[in-house]
C-alpha positions in Angstrom: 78.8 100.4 105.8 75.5 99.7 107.7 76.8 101.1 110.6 76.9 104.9 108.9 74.2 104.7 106.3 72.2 106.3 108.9 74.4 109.5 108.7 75.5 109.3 105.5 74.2 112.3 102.6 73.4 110.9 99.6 73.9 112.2 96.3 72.7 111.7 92.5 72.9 107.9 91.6 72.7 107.1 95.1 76.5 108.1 95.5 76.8 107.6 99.8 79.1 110.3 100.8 79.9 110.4 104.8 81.5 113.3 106.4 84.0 113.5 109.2 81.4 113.9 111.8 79.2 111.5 110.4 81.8 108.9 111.8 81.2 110.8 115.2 77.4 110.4 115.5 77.7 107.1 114.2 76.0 104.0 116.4 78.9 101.9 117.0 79.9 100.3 120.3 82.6 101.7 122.9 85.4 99.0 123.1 86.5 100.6 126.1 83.3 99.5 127.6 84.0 95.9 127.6 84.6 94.6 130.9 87.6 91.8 131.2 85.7 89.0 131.5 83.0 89.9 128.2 86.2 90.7 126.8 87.9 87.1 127.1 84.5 85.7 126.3 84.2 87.7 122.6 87.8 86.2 122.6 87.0 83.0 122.8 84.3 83.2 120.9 86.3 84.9 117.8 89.6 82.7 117.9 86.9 79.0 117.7 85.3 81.0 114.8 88.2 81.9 113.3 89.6 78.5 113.7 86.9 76.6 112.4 86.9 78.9 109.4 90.6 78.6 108.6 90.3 75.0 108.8 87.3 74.4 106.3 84.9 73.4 109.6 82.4 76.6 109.2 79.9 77.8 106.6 81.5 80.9 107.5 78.6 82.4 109.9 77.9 81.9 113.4 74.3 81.0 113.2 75.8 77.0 114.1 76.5 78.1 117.7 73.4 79.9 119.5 74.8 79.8 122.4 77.9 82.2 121.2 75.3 84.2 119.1 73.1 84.8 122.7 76.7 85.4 124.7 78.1 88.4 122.4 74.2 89.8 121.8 74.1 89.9 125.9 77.6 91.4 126.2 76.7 94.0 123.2 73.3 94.6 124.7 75.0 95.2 127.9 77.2 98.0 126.6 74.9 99.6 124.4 72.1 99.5 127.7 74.6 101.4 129.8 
C-alpha cells in the first residue's frame, strides 16, 4: 500500500480510497525494463531467499546479505534512472 498512498484520497477516519488512475500515476517499477541478466540476478536472489525462508534458515528479511540488498538496489536504481 506504500506504493499508492501517494495518490491515494482520503476520506473521514482516514478511509484510503484509490481510484483507477491512481494505479496509473502510481511510482512502481517497469518489469519490462529489466534486462536478462538483472533479471536472472533478482532470480537468484529471490529463489536463495525463498529457500532459506521455507527451510527455517532466515529471520525472514534480507538485511543478512548486503551484498544481495546493494545488487537489487543497483538493478532498481538502474531502471528507475533510465
Amino acid at each position: 500500500m506504500e506504493i499508492f498512498e501517494s495518490n491515494a484520497r482520503e476520506y473521514g477516519k482516514g478511509l484510503k480510497k484509490l481510484e483507477p488512475n491512481d494505479l496509473n500515476n502510481s511510482r512502481i517499477i517497469n518489469l519490462e525494463k529489466i534486462d536478462e541478466k538483472s533479471e536472472r540476478t533478482v532470480m537468484k536472489i529471490y529463489s536463495s531467499y525463498r529457500i532459506s525462508v521455507l527451510s527455517g534458515e532466515s529471520d525472514n528479511t534480507l538485511s543478512g546479505d548486503l551484498n544481495d540488498l546493494n545488487d537489487l538496489n543497483d538493478i532498481f536504481l538502474k531502471i528507475v534512472k533510465g
